[in-house]
LOVOFI-331164 format. One line per field, with one value per residue: x, y, z of N, C-alpha, C in turn; residue number from 1; chain. Coordinates in steps of 0.001 Angstrom, whole numbers, plus 500000, padded with zeros to 6 digits. Layout:
# residues N
n_px <- [X/...]
n_py <- [Y/...]
n_pz <- [Z/...]
ca_px <- [X/...]
ca_py <- [Y/...]
ca_pz <- [Z/...]
c_px <- [X/...]
c_py <- [Y/...]
c_pz <- [Z/...]
nr <- [NUM/...]
kette <- [A/...]
***
This chain:
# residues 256
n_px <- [516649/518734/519675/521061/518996/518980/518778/518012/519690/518339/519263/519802/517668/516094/516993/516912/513926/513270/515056/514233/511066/511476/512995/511586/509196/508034/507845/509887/509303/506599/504285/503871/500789/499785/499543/497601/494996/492798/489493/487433/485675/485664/486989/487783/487846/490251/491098/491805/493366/493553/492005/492469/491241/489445/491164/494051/496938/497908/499542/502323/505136/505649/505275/507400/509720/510534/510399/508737/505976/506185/505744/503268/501685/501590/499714/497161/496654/496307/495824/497856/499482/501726/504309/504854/506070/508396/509781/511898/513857/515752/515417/516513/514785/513044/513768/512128/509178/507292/506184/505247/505080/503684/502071/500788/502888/503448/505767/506455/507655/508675/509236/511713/513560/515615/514149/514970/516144/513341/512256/513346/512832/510346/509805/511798/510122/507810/508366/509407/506882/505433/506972/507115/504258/504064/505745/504315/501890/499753/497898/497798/499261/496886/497526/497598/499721/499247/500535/501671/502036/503427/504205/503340/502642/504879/506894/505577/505967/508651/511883/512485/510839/508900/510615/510222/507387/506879/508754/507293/505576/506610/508339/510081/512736/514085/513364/514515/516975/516152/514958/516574/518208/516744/515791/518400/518312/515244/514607/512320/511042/511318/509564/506978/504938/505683/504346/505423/504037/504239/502477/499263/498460/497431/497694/496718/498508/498724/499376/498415/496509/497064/496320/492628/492679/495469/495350/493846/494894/497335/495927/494179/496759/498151/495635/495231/497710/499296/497841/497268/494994/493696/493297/492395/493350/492012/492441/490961/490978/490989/487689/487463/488149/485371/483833/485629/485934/483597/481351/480217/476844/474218/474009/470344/469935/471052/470131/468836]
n_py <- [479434/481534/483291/486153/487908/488164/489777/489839/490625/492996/492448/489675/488910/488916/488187/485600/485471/485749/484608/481807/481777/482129/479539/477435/477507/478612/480737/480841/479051/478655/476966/478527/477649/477623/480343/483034/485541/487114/487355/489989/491196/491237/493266/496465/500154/501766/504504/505650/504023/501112/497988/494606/492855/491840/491020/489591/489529/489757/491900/490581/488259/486680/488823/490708/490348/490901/488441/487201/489396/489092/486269/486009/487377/486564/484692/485434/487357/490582/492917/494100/493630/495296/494317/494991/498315/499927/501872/500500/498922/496910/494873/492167/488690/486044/483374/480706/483283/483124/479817/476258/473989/472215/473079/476712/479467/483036/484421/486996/490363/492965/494265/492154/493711/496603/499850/500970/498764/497789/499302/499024/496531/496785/498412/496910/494534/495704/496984/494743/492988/494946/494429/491503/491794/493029/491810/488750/489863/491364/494326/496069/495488/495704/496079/497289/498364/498378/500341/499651/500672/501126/501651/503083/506821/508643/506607/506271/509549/509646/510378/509038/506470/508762/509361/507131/506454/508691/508135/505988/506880/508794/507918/508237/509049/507050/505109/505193/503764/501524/500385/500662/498570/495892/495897/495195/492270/492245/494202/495403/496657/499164/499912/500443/502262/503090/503551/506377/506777/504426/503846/505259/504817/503853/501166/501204/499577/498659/497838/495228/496543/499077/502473/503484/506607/506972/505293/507200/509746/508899/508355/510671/511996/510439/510882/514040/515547/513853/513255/510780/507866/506070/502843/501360/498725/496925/494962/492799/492848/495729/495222/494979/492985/491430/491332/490425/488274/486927/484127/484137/484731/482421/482661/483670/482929/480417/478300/474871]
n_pz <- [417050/416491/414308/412117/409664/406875/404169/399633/397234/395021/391958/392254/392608/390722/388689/388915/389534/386226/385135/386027/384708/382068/381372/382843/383069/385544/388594/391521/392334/391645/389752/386213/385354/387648/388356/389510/387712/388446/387632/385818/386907/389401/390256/391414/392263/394423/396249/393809/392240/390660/391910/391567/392958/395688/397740/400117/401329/405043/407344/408375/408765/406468/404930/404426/402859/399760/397868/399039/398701/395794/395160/396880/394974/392796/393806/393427/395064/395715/397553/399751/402890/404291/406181/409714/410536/412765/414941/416950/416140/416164/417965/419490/418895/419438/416476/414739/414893/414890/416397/415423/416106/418000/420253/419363/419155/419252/418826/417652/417748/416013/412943/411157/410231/409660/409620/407126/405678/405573/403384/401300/400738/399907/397727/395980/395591/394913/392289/391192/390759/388965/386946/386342/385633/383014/381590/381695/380167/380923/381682/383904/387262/389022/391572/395438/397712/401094/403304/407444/410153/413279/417137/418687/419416/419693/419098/415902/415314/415721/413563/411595/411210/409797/407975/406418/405860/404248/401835/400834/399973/398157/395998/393896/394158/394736/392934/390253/390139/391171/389000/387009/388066/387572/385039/383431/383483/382615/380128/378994/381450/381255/379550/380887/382401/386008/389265/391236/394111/396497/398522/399655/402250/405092/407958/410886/413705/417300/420363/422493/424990/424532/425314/424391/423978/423198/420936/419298/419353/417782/415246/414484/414113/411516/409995/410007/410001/408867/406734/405552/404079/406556/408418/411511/413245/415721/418641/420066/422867/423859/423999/427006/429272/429829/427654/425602/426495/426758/425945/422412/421328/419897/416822/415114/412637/412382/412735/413159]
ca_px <- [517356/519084/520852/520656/517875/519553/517907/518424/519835/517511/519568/519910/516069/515727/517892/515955/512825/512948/515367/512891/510173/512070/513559/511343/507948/507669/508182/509798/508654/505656/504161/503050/499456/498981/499447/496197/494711/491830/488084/487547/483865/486455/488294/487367/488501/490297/492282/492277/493473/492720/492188/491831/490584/489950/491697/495407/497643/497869/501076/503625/506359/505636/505011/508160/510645/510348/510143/507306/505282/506180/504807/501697/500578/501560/499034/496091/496867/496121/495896/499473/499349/503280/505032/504347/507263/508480/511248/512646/513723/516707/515517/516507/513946/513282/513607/511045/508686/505599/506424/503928/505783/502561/500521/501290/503082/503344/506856/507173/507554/508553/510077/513278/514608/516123/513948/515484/515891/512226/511330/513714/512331/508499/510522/511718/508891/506762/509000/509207/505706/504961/507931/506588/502921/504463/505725/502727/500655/498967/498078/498328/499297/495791/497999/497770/500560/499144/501651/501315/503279/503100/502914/502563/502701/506092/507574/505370/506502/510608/512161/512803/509062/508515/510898/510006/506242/507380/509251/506491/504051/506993/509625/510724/514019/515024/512503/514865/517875/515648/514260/517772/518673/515633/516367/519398/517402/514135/515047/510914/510471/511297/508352/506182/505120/506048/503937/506407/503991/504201/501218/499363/497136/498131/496933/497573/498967/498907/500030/497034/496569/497317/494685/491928/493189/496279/494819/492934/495778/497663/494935/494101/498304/498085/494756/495169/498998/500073/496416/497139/494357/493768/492952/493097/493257/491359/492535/489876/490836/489948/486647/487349/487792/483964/483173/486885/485417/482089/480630/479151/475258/473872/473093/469168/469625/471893/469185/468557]
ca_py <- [479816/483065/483785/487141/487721/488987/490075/488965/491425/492912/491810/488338/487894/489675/487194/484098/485100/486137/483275/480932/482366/481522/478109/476499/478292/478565/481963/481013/477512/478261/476813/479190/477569/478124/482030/483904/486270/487640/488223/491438/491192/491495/494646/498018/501501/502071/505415/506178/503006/499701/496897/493738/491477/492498/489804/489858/489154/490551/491530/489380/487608/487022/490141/491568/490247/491184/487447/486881/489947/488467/485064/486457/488698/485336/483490/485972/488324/491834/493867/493771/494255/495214/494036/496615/498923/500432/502652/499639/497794/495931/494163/490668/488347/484788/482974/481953/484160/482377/478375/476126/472221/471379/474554/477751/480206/484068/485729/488275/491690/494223/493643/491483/494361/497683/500598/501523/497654/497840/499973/498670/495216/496966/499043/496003/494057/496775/497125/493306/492911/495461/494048/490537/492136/493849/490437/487912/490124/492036/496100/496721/494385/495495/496034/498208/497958/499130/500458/499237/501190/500556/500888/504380/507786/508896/506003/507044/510553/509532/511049/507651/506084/509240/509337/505705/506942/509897/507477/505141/508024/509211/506960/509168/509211/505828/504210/504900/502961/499929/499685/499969/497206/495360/496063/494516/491261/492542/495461/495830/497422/500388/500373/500701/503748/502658/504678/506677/506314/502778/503631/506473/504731/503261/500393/501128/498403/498646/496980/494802/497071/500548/502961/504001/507687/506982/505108/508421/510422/508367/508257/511759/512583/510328/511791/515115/516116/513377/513095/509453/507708/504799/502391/501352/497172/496915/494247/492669/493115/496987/495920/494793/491351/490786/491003/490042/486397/485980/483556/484758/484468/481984/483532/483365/482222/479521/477240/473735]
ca_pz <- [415830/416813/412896/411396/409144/405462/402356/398512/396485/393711/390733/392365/392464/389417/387164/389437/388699/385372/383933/386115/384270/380738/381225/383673/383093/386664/389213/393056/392492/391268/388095/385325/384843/389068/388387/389716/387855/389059/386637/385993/387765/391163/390211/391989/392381/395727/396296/392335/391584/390017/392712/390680/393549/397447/397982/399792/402928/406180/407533/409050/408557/405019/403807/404343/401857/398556/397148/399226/397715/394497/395122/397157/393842/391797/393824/393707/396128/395270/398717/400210/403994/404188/407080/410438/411215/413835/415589/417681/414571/416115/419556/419813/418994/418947/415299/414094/415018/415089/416278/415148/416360/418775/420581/418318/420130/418563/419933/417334/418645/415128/411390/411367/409224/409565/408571/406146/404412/404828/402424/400238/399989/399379/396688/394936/395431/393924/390748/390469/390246/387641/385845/386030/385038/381757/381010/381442/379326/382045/381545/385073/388126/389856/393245/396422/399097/402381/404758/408386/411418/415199/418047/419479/418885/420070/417638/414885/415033/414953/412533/410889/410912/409327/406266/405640/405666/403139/400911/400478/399598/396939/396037/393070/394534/394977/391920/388910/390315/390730/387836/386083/388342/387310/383552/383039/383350/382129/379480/379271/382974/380953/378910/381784/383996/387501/389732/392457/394829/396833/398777/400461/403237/406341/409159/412252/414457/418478/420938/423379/426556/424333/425958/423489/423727/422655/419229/418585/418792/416176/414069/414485/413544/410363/409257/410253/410077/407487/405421/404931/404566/407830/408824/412638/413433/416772/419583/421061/424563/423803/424886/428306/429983/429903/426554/425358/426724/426250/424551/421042/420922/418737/415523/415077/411344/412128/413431/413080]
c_px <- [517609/520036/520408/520562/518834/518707/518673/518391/518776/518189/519466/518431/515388/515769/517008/515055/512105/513267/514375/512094/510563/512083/512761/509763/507377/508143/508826/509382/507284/504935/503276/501282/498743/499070/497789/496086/493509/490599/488169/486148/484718/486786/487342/488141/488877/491587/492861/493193/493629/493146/491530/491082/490474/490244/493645/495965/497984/499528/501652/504707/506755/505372/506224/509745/510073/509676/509009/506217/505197/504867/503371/501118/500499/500219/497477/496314/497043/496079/496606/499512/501174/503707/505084/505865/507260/509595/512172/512796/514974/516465/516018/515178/513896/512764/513478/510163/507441/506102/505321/504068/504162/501923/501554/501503/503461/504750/507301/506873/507544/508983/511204/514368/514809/514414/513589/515773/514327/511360/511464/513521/510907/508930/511020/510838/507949/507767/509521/507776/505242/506044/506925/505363/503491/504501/505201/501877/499967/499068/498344/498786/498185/495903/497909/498755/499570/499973/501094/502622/502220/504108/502644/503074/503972/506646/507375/505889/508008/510574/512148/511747/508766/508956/510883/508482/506339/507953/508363/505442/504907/508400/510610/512248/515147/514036/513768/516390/517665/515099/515714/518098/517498/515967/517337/519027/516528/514228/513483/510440/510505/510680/507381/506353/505214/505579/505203/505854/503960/502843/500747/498467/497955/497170/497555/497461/499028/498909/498893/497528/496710/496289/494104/492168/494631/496563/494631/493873/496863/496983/494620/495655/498219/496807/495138/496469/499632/499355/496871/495916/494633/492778/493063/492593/492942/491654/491343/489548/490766/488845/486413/487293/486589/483317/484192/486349/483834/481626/479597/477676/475530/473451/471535/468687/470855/471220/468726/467567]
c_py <- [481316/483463/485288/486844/488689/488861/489625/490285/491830/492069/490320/487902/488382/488610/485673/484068/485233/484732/482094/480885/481661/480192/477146/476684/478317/480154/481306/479415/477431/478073/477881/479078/477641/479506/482504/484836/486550/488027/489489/491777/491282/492681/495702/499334/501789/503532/505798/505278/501650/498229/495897/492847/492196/491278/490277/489018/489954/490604/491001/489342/487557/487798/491210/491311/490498/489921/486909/487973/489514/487223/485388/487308/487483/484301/484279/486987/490092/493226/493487/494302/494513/494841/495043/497153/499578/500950/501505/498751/497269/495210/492838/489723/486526/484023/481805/482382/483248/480533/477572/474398/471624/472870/475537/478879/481456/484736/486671/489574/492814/493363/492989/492513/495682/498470/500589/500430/497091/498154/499614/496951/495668/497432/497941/495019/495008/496710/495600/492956/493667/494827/492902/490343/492354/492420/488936/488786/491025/493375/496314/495616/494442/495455/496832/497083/498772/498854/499926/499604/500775/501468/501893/505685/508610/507837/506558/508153/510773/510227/509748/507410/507588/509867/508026/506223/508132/509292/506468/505863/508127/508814/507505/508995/507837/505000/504063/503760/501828/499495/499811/498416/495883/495195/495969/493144/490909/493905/495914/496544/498747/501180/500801/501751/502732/503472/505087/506546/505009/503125/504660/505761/503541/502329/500120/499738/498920/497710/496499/495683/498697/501033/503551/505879/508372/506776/506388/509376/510373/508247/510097/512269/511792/510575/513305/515824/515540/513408/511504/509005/506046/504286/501919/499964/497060/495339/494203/493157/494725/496550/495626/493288/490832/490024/490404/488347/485852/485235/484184/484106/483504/482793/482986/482334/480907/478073/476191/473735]
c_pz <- [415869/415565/412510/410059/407798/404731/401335/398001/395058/392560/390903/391919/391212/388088/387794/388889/386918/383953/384146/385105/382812/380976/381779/383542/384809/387046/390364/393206/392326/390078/387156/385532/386660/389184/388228/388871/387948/387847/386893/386723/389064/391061/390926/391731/394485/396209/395109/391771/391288/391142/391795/391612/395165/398273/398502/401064/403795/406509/408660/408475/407110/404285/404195/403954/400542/397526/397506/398792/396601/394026/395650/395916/392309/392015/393708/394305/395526/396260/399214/401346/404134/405899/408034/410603/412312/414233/416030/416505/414968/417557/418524/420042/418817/417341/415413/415093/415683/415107/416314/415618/417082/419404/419558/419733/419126/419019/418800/418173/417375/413815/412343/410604/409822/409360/407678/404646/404434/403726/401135/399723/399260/398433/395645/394616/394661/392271/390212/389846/388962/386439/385083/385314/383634/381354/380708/380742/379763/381829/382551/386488/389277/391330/393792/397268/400019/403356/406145/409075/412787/415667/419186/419071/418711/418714/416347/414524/415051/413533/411334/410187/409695/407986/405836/404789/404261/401788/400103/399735/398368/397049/394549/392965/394401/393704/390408/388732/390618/389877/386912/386077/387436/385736/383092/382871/382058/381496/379514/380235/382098/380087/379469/382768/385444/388624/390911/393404/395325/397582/399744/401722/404125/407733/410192/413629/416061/419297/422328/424848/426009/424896/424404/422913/423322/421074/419094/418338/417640/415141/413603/413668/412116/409983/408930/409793/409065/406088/404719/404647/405775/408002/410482/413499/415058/417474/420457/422865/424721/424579/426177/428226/430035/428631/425526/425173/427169/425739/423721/421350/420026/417731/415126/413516/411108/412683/412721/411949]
nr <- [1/2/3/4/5/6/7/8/9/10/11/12/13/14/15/16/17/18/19/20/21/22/23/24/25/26/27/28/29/30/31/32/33/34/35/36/37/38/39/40/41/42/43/44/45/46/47/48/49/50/51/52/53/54/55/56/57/58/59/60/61/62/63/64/65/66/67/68/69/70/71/72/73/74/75/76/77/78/79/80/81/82/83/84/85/86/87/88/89/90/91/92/93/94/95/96/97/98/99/100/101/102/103/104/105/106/107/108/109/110/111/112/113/114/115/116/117/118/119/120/121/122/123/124/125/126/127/128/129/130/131/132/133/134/135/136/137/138/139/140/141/142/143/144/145/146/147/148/149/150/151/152/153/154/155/156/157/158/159/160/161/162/163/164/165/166/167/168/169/170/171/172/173/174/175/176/177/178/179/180/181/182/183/184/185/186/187/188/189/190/191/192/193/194/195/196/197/198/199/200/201/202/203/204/205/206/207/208/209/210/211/212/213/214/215/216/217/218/219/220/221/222/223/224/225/226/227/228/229/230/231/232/233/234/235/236/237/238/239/240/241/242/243/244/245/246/247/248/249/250/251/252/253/254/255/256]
kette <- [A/A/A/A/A/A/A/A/A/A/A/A/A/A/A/A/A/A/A/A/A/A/A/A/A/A/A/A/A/A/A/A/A/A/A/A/A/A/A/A/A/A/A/A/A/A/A/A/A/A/A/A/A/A/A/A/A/A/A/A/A/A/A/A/A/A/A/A/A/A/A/A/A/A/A/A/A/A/A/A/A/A/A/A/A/A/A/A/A/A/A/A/A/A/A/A/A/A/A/A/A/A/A/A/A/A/A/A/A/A/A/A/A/A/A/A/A/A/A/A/A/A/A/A/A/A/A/A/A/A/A/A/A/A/A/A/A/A/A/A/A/A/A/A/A/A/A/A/A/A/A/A/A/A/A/A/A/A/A/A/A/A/A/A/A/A/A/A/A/A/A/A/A/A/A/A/A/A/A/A/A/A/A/A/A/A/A/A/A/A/A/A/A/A/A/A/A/A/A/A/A/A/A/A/A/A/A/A/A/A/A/A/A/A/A/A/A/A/A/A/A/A/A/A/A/A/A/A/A/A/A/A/A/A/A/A/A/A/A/A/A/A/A/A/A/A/A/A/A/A/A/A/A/A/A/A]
***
């Protein structure tokens, strides 16, 4: 399935999920009374602010349309791994991504998107959600996005990767023209603060075989040079072919 991969206009998914929401009591197809929200005995403090659950999705495939943020924060989901980016954001790839018919085979390689229509699905996804929060009742929607770039240092430091990274930290710029859009729908978005940042902390993605002194230097450049904060998602085969395939010990308290 070699089709190009399009996005849904904000207003389109704006007026879906909102009239949904009215007429059908449902979101995306999903019913009102299956909407998560989270006890407040889950909530934390993470980066100055309010994680309702440490609960979320990793990124992939589905975390990088807007309608699927939606539905993942509908079903529980409160830590938003965003979809990884990367400089090479137009190879040719096989669709889908991940085939699952009889053995599971993995052939993604980056986003299916641009850039630049990355940011702008996490951008309306972020200002859907608080919409949708304002309007179930909810003081805050209890969400973190965490960014996720790949897959080496040279990419990272593009000029690109690095006004996506800048935009996500302070979206100022591009926030008040989606929440108009948004508010033609939902006139309420405009009762609510909308924070400008989308998110300051980052998980770094690499690619199996990167050398270990290559991680450190990306980690080192977004600590040090960007002050994100990071995270940095470790491939097993880091620790060598030996221990890569070992068999695990028994655990001593797992005994008969």
């Amino acid at each position: 399935m070699e089709k190009a991969f399009r996005t849904a206009p904000l207003g389109l998914l704006a007026r879906w999920i909102f009239s949904e929401l009215d007429t059908r009591d449902s979101v995306l197809g999903i019913p009102k009374q299956n909407f998560q929200v989270p006890g407040s005995r889950l909530a934390s403090q993470l980066f100055g602010r309010t994680l309702a659950a440490p609960l979320g999705v990793a990124a992939g495939p589905h975390s990088q349309l807007s309608q699927n943020i939606v539905a993942s924060w509908l079903c529980g989901a409160r830590f938003i791994e965003l979809k990884t980016v990367q400089i090479l954001d137009e190879i040719e790839v096989s669709r889908p991504c991940i085939d699952a018919a009889d053995e599971t085979y993995n052939c993604e390689w980056s986003q299916e998107l641009k850039l630049e229509q990355s940011f702008d699905e996490y951008l309306n996804g972020w200002v859907l959600v608080h919409a949708l929060a304002h309007k179930l009742g909810l003081q805050d929607p209890g969400m973190l996005f965490n960014m996720s770039v790949g897959y080496n240092l040279e990419g990272i430091q593009h000029e690109r990767v690095q006004r996506f990274i800048a935009s996500m930290r302070d979206a100022s710029e591009f926030l008040p023209a989606a929440i108009d859009t948004v508010a033609k729908v939902y006139p309420g978005v405009r009762d609510i603060e909308i924070p400008h940042q989308l998110s300051n902390h980052i998980t770094l993605s690499t690619m199996h075989g990167c050398p270990p002194a290559e991680i450190e230097r990306i980690g080192r450049h977004l600590l040090l040079d960007l002050g994100v904060e990071t995270w940095v998602k470790l491939n097993p085969t880091l620790l060598g072919p030996g221990a890569a395939t070992r068999p695990a010990q028994p655990d001593p308290w797992l005994r008969d």
